[in-house]
C-alpha positions in Angstrom: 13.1 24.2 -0.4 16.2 25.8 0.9 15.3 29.0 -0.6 11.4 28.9 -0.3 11.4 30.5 3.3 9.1 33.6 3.7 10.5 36.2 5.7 8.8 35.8 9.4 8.4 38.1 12.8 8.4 35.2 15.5 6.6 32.8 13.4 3.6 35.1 12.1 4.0 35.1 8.7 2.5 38.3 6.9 -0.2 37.8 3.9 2.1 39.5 1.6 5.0 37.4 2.4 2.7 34.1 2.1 1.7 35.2 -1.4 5.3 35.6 -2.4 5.8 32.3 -1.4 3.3 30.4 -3.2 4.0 32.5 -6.6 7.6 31.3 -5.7 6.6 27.8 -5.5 4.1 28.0 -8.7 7.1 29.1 -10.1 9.5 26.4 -9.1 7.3 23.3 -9.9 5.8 24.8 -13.4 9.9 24.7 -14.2 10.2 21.0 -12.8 6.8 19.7 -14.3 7.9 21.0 -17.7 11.9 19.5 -16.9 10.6 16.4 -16.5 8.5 16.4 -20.1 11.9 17.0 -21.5 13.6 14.2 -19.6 11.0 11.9 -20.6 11.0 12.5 -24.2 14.9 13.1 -24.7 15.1 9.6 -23.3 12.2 8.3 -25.5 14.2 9.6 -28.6 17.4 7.7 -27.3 15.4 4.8 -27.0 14.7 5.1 -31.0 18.1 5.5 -31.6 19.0 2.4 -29.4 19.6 3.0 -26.2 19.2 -0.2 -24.0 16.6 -0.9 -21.9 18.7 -1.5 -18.8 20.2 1.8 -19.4 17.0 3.6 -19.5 16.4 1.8 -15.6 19.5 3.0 -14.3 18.6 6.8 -15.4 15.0 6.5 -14.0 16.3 5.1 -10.8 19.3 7.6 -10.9 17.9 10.6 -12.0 14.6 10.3 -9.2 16.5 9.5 -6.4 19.5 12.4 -7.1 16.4 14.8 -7.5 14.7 13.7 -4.4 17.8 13.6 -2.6 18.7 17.4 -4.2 15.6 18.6 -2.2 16.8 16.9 0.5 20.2 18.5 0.9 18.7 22.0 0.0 16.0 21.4 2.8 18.2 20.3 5.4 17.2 22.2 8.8 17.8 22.0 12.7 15.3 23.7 13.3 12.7 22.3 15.2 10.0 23.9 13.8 10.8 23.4 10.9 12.1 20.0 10.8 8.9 18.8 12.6 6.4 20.6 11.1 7.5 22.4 8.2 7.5 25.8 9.9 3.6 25.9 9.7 3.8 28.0 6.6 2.9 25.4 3.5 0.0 26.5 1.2 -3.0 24.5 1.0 -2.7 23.3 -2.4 0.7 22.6 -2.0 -0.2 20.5 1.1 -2.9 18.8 -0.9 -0.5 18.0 -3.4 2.0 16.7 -0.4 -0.8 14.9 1.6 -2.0 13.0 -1.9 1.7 11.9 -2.5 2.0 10.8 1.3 -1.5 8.8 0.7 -0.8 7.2 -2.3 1.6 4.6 -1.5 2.6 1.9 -3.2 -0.8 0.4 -2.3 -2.5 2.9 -3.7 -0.3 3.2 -7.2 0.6 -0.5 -7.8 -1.7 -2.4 -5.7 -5.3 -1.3 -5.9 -5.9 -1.3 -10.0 -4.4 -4.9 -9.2 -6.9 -5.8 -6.8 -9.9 -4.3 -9.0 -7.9 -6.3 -11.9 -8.3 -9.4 -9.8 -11.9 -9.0 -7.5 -13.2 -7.0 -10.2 -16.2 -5.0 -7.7 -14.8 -6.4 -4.6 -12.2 -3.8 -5.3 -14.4 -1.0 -4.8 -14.5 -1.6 -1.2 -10.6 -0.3 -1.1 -11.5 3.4 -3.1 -15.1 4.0 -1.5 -13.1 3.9 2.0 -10.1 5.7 1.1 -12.0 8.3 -0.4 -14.6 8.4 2.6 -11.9 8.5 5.1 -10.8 11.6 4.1 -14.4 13.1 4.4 -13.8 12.4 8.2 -10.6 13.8 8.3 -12.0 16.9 6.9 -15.1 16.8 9.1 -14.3 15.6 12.2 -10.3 15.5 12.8 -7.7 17.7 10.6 -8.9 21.9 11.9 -9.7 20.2 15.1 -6.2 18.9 16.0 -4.6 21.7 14.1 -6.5 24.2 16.8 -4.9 22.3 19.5 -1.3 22.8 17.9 1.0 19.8 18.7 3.2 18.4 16.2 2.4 14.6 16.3 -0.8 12.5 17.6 1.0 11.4 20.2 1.2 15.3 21.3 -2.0 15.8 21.1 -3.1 12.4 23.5 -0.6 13.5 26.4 -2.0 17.2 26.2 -5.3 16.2 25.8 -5.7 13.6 28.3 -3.3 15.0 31.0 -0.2 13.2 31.2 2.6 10.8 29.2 0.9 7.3 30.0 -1.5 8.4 26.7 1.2 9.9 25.1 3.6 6.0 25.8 0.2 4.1 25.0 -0.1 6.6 21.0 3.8 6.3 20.8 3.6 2.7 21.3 0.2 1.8 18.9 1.8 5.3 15.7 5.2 3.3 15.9 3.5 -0.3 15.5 1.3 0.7 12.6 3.6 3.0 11.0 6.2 0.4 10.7 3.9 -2.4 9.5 3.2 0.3 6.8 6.5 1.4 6.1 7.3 -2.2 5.5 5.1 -2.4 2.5 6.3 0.1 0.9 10.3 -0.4 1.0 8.7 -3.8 -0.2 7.2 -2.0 -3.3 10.4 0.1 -3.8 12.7 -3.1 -4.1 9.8 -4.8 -6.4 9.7 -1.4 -8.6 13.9 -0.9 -8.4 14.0 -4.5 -9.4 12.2 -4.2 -12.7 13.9 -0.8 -13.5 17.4 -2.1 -13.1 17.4 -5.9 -13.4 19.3 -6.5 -10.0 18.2 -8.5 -6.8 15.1 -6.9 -5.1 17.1 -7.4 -1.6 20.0 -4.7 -3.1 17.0 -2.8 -5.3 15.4 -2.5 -1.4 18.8 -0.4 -0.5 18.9 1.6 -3.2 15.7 3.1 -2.9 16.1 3.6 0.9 18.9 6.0 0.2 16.5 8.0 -2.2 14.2 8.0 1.3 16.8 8.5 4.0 18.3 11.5 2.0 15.2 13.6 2.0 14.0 12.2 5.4 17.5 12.2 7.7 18.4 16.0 6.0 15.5 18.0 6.7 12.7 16.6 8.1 9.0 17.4 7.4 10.3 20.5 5.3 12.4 18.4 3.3 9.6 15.3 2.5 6.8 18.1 1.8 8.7 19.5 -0.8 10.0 15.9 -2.5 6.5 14.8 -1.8 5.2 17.6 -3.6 8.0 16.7 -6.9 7.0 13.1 -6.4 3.2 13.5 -6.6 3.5 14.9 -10.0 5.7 12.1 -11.3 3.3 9.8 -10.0 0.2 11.4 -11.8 1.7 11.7 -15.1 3.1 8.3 -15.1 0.1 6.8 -14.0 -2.3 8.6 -16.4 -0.2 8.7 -19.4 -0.3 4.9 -20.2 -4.1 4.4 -19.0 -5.3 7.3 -21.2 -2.8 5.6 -24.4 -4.6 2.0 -23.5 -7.9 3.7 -23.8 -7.2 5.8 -27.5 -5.9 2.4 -28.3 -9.0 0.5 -28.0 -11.6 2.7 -28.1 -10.2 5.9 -29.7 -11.5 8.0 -26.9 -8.5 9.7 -24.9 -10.9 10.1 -21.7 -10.5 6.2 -19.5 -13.3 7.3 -17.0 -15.8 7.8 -19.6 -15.5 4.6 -21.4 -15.4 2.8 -18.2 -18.6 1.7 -18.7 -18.6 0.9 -22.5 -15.5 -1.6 -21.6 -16.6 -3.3 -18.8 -20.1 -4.2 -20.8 -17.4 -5.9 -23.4 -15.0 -7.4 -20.6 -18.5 -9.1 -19.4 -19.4 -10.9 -22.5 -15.8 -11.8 -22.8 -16.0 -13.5 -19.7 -19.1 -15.1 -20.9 -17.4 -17.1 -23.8 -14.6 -17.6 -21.5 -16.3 -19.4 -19.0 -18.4 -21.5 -22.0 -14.7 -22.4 -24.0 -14.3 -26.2 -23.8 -10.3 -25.2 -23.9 -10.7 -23.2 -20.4 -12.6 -26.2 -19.5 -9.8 -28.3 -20.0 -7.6 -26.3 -18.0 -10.0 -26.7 -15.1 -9.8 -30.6 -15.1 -6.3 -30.8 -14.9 -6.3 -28.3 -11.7 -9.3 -30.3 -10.8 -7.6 -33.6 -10.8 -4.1 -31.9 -9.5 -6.8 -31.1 -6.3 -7.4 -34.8 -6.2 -4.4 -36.0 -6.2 -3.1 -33.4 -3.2 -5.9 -34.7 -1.5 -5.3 -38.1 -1.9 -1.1 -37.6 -0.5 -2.3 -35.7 2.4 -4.3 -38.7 3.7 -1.3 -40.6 4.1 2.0 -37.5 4.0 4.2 -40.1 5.2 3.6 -43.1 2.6 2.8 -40.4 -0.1 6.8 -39.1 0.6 8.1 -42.0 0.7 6.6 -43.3 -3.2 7.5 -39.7 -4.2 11.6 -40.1 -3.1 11.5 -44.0 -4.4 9.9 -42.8 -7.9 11.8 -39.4 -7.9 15.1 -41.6 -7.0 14.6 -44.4 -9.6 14.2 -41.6 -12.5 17.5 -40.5 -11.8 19.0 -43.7 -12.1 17.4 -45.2 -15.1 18.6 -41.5 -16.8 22.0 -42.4 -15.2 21.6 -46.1 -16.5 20.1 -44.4 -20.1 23.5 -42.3 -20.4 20.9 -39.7 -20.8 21.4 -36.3 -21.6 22.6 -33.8 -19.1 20.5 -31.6 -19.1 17.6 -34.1 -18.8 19.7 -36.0 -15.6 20.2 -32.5 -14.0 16.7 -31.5 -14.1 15.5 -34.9 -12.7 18.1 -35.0 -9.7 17.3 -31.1 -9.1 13.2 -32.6 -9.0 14.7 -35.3 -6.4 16.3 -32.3 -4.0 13.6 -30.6 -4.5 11.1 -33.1 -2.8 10.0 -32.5 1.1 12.4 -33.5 3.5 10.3 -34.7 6.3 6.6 -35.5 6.8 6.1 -32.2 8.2 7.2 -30.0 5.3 5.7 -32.2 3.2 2.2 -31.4 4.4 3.2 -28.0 4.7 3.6 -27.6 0.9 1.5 -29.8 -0.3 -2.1 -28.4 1.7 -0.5 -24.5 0.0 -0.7 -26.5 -3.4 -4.1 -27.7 -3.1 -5.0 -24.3 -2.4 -3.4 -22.8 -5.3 -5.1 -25.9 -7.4 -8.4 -25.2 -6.2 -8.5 -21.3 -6.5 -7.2 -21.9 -10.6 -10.0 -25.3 -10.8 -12.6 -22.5 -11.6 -13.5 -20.5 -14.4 -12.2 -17.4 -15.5 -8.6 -18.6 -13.4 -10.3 -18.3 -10.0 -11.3 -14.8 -10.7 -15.0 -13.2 -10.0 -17.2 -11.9 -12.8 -16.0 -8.2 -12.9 -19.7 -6.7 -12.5 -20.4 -9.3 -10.3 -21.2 -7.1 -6.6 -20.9 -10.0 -3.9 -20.0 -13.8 -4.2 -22.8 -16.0 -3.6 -26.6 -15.5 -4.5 -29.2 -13.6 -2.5 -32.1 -16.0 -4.3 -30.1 -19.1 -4.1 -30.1 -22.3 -1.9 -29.1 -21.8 1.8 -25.6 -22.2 0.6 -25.6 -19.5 -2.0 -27.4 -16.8 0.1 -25.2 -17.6 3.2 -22.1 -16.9 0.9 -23.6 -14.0 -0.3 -24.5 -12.4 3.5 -21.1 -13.0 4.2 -19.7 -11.7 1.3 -21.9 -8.4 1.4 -20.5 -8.1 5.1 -16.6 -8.4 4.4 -17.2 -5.4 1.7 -18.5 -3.4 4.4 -16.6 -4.1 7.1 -13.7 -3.6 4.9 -14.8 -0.1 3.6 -15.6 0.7 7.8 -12.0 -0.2 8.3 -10.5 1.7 6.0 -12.8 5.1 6.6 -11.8 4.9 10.0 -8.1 4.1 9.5 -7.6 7.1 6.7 -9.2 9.0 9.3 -6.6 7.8 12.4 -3.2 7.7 10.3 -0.8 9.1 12.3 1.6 10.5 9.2 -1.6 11.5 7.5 -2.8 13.5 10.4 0.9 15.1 10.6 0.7 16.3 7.6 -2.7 19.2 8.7 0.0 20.8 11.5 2.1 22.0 8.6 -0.4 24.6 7.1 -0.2 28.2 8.6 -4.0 28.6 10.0 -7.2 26.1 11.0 -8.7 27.5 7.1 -6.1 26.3 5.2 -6.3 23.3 7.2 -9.5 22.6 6.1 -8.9 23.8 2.4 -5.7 21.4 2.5 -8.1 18.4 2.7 -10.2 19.4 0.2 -7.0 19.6 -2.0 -5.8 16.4 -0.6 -9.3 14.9 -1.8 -9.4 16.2 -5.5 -5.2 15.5 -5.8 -6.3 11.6 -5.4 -9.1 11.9 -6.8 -7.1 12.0 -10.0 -5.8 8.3 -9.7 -9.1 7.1 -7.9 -11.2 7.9 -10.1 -8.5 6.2 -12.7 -7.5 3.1 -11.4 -11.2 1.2 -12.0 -11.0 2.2 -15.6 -7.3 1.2 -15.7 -8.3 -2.3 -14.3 -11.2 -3.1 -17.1 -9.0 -1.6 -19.9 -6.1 -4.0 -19.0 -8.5 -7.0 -18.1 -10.1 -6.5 -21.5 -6.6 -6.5 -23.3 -5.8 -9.9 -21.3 -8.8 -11.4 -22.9 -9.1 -10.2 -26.4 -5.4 -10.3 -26.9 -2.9 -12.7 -24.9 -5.3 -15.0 -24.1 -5.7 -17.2 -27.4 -2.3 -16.7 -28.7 0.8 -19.5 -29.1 3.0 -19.8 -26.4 6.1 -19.3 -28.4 4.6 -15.8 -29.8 3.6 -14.6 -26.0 5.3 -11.2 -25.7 8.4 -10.7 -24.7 7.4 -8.8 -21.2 5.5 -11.8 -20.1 9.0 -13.9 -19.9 10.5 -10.8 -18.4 8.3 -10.8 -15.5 8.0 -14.0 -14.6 12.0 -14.0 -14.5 11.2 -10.9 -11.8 9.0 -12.7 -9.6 7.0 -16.1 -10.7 4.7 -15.3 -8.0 3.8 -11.9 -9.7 3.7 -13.6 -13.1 3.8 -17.3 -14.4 2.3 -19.5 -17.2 2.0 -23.1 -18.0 0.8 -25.1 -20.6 -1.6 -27.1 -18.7 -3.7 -28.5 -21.1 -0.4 -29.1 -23.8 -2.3 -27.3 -26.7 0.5 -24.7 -27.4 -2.1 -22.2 -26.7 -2.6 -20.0 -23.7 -5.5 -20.2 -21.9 -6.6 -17.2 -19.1 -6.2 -20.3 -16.7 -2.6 -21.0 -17.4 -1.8 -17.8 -16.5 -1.4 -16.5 -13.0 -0.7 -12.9 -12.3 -0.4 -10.7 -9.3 -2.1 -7.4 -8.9 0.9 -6.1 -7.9 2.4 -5.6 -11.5 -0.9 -4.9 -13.2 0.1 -1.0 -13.3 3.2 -1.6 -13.7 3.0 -3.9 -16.8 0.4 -1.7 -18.1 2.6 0.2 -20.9 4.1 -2.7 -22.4 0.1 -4.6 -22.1 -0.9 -1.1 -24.4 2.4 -1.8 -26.7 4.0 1.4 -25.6 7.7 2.2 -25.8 10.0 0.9 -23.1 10.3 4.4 -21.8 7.0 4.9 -21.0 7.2 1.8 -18.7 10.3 3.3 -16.9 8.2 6.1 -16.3 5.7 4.5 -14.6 8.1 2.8 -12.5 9.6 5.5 -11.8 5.6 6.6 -10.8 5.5 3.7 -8.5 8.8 4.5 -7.0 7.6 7.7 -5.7 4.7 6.9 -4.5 6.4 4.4 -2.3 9.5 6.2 -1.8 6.7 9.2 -0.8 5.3 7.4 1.6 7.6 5.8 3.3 9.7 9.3 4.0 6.0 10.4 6.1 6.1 7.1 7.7 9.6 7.1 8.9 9.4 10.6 10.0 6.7 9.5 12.1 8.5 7.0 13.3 11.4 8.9 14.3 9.9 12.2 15.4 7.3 9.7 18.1 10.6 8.3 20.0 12.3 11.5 19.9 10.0 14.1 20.2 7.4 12.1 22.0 9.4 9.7 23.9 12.6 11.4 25.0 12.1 15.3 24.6 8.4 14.7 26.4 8.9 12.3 28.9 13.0 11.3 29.3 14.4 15.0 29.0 12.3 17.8 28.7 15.4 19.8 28.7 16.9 18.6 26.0 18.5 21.5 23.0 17.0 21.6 19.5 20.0 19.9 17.8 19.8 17.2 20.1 16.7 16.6 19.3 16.7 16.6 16.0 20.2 14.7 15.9 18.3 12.0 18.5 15.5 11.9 15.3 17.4 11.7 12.4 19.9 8.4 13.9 16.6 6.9 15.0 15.1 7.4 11.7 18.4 5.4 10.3 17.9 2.5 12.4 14.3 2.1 11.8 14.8 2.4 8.4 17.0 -0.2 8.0 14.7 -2.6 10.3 12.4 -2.0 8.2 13.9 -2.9 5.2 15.6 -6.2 6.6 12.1 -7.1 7.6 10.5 -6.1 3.5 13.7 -8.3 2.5 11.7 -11.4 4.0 8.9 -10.9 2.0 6.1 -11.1 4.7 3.1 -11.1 3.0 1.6 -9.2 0.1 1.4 -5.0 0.0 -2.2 -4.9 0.0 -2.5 -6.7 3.0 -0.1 -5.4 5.2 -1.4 -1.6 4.1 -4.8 -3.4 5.1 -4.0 -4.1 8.6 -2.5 -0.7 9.3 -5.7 0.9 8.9 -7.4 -1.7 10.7 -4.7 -1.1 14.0 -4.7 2.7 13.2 -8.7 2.7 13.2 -8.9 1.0 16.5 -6.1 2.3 18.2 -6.4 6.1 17.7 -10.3 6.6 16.1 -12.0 6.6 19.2 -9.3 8.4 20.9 -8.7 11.6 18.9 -12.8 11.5 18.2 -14.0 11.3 21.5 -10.7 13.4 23.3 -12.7 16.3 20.7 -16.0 16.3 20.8 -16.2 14.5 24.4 -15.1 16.9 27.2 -15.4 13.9 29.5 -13.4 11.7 28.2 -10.6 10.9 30.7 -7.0 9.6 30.6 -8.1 6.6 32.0 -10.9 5.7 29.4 -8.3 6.9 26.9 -5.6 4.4 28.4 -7.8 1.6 28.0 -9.4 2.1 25.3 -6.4 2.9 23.0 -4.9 -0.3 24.4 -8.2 -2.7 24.5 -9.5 -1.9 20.8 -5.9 -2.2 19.5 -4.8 -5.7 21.1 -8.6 -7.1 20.1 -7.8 -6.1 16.4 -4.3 -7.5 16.7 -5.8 -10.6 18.1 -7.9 -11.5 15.7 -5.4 -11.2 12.7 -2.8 -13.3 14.7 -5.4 -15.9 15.1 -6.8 -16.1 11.5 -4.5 -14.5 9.1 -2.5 -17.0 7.6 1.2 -15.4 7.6 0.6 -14.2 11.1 -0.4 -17.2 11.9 2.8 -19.1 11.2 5.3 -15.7 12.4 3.2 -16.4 16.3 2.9 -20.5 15.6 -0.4 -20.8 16.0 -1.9 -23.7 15.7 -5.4 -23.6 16.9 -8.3 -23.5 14.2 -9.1 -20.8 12.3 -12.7 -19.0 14.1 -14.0 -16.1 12.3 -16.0 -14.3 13.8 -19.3 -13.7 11.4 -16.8 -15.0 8.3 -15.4 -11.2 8.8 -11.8 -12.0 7.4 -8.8 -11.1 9.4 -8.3 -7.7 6.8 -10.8 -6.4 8.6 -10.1 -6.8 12.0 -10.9 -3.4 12.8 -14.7 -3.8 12.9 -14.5 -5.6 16.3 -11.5 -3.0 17.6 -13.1 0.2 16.7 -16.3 -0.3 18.9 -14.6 -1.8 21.8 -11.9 1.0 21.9 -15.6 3.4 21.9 -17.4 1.5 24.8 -14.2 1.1 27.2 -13.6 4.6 26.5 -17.1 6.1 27.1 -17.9 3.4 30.1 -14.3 4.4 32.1 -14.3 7.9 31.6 -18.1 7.8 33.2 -16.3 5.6 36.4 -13.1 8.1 36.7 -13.2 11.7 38.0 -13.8 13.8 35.3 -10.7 15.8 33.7 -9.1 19.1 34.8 -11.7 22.3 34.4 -8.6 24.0 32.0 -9.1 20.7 29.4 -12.6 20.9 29.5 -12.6 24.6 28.8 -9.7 23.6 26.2 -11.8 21.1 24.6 -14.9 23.4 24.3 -13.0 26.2 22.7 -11.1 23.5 19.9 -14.9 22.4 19.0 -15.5 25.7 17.6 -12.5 27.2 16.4 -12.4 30.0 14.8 -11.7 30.0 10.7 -8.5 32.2 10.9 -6.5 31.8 13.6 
């Protein structure tokens, strides 16, 4: 922070001085960890003594964001260096710590124990590439590109390959993907300030973007390490404490990983009698027969309208007629607005209902077995084993993607120019790696805990006795969270329930029964990780059009200040783009954070790999191949994913190529960014002697620099 500065002789900092400043920090953050124990159970104690709910909200949101903003204002800097790049001088650890708060986004915190929740192994797919991803950075990219010295990947392409049309091409592709990320996760913070403080999630979207603007806007890379580092220990204890409670609570062990096992054998034979139950079964048929009835309207939209309006109209008039009640008229005239207004629309909504009718007319509400590897069956009928080939293939493909794309994220990568040598480059990641490790190796455990609470425990119980959380969150968002009585037995059924992963960690405390507080916690968890994330990703942003773009190739002359002014007013307006854009809803998190690493893989993979370990590689081949693997990945999600699809109007049928789905468009990106690079650079004049010699002496850098 302000006052965490080691003493430096032109930018060397001495051993002695270093040490200082990590017993400094150790010192600093053992005083915050324990501060914010106290916080949490002063407020737990006024919650006993009746302290509302909604207040508890506002303090959460209110005391998080006036600490993250505190660091912020002590932070603040001009200084290039350090708003940039920290000064080069933060620890390893510390930059683990940073890097794992910066990773885990709201993806990672509210979004992947949802998925696992939802795919059951499918979800595995999302943590064995996350986690592998990281093994490249530390192999292949992070001591590499801190050897070379820049301060962004865009930096390191125009030094690299000679010359700013690689640096325009990397501004161009870190700005794209960074804002499709950023995007999800100012969608998570107005989901999270939502639940916290009851208002809309378009104002709750503003109020956690000042939390990220303060820290961001004030001091740069200095300021979001250090909040990062606060926020990363939020997030850890909030999302452990409630997991580790769920696990005491049903199997007295206080350890979630090692009963993993124990209750995903149980959530199996739950699902067992589940799928067998002739009330399940019942649920089915109606969804079944609501299918049939879809099916049946979209044959004819146009008659099937116009019987809707005439039966929707005459209701409303025999109620009128009836001198019925109002409430009962009301709802009935509210059912005839409601209706389609043209042909069009009406086809529109009713194909999205079918869909919806046919993914709940299965057993287990749509959902896979939880131990159940790939869809499909390898010793099946042609059918089966096709479905299962192309099942097997998405899992992989996915994982490829996101390996790659962990490896080739811009604010990621930033993050490895902040430490003071190549080693502690290299330790960072291996910090970074055991810092998320911590909530990876959680979240599957988290996902069979809650799934087996679900079944044992809401599922079977009277409507008018469901807790009272279940109302709360459907209130939220009925997308996240909505139930029916189908089958009009009183009784819930795991089919008349739908629920979004993204409030499975979220809802998690008030699933285990724990106090209210607890749950604010967690939000608050989420909050940073989103809020965490997004400051990296903005930066990113803001220091690729101003450092990149205008100091590097509009004004090389420019001062300092005015470069840092020029960053922070960019970082401002993307900011609020990017939140105006969240305020739409696009599409859901884990998607959107999906097709980031999918662009980031095939946009910058080949690039930084082969600009290191290639001498060859020219600024041609690195033009091209940037540009080609990016726009083929781009292309294929336009064409196939269903939200693009209607932002471009496309119209044309969906083609996968091998049934890879649109998530994982990177599979086809990544290798033709590889063979345009490798096949131009071999036709173009090889580049200057200086970057060859450059290149050869970054391959095998010393340990110390």
């Amino acid at each position: 922070m302000a006052g965490m500065t080691p003493e430096a002789d032109g930018g060397v900092f001495s051993a002695d001085s270093q040490t200082a400043f990590k017993k400094q920090l150790n010192k600093v953050y053992a005083w915050y960890t324990g501060g914010f124990f106290v916080f949490v159970v002063a407020l737990a104690i006024l919650e006993q003594m009746g302290l509302p709910r909604n207040w508890i909200g506002y303090i959460f949101l209110a005391a998080t964001v006036l600490l993250y903003g505190g660091i912020g204002v002590m932070s603040r800097t001009n200084d290039a260096s350090e708003y940039y790049v920290a000064g080069r001088r933060v620890p390893a650890m510390y930059n683990g710590m940073a890097t794992g708060a910066d990773w885990m986004s709201a993806a990672s915190f509210i979004g992947m124990a949802g998925t696992l929740y939802l795919t059951g192994y499918g979800g595995l797919a999302f943590i064995m590439g996350w986690t592998g991803g990281y093994c490249l950075v530390a192999l292949f990219l992070a001591p590499y590109l801190r050897k070379f010295g820049q301060f962004t990947i865009p930096d390191f392409l125009g030094a690299r390959y000679e010359g700013n049309i690689d640096r325009l091409v990397g501004i161009i592709i870190a700005i794209f993907v960074s804002f499709v990320y950023v995007v999800a996760q100012i969608y998570g913070v107005g989901l999270i300030t939502t639940r916290l403080t009851g208002v809309a999630f378009e104002l709750g979207i503003f109020l956690g973007l000042a939390g990220i603007l303060v820290c961001s806007f004030l001091g740069g890379m200095r300021a979001v390490t250090w909040t990062q580092v606060a926020q990363y220990i939020i997030l850890i204890i909030a999302y452990l404490i409630p997991v580790i409670w769920l696990s005491v609570k049903q199997t007295g062990v206080p350890v979630p990983q090692a009963v993993y096992g124990y209750q995903l054998q149980k959530v199996t034979e739950k699902e067992k009698v589940l799928i067998d139950d002739a009330k399940e079964k019942e649920v089915i048929a109606v969804f079944k027969q609501r299918s049939d009835d879809l099916a049946a309207k979209l044959k004819d939209p146009k008659a099937a309208l116009e019987a809707d309006k005439a039966a929707a109209a005459k209701k409303v008039e025999d109620l009128k007629a009836a001198n019925a009640p109002t409430a009962e008229l009301a709802a009935a005239e509210k059912a005839l607005a409601a209706l389609p207004k043209n042909e069009e629309e009406a086809k529109k909504a009713w194909t999205t209902a079918k869909a919806a009718a046919d993914a709940r007319a299965r057993p287990l509400g749509g959902m896979p077995r939880h131990a159940q590897q790939f869809a499909g069956d390898p010793k099946g009928d042609a059918k089966a084993q096709e479905t299962y080939d192309t099942s097997r293939r998405n899992f992989l493909a996915l994982v490829f993607c996101l390996m790659l794309g962990t490896a080739a994220l811009p604010h990621i990568l930033m993050r490895y120019y902040t430490t003071p040598s190549v080693k502690e480059a290299r330790s960072s990641v291996t910090w970074s790696l055991f810092f998320i490790f911590l909530l990876y190796f959680t979240a599957p455990a988290l996902a069979v805990l809650v799934k087996y609470e679900v079944f044992s425990v809401l599922v079977g119980t009277p409507f008018d006795k469901l807790p009272v959380w279940v109302s709360q969150w459907a209130a939220v968002d009925p997308a996240l969270l909505s139930v029916s009585d189908v089958n009009k037995d009183g009784i819930l059924q795991l089919g008349e329930m739908r629920i979004g992963g993204d409030i499975v960690v979220l809802a998690t405390p008030e699933i285990a029964g724990l106090p209210y507080v607890v749950s604010g916690m967690v939000a608050a968890g989420g909050l940073a990780a989103a809020l965490s994330t997004a400051d990296g990703l903005l930066l990113t942003i803001a220091n690729a059009l101003s450092h990149d773009l205008y100091y590097k190739m509009i004004d090389p002359n420019a001062s300092t200040s005015r470069r840092v002014a020029i960053s922070k007013s960019l970082l401002l307006v993307v900011a609020l783009a990017a939140a105006y854009v969240a305020a739409q809803k696009p599409a859901d998190i884990l998607f959107l954070v999906s097709a980031a690493f999918s662009l980031a893989a095939a946009g910058f993979f080949p690039a930084l790999t082969l600009g290191i370990f290639w001498k060859r590689a020219t600024k041609w081949g690195a033009v091209l191949g940037m540009s080609s693997g990016f726009l083929v990945t781009f292309y294929y999600m336009v064409s196939n994913q269903p939200w693009l699809r209607s932002v471009f109007g496309v119209t044309d049928p969906v083609q996968l190529w091998w049934g890879i789905q649109p998530i994982s468009a990177g599979v086809f990106g990544v290798p033709v960014g590889f063979a345009v690079i490798i096949i131009v650079s071999l036709l173009t004049p090889a580049p200057k002697r200086e970057i060859q010699e450059l290149v050869e002496h970054v391959r095998y850098p010393s340990l110390t620099n």
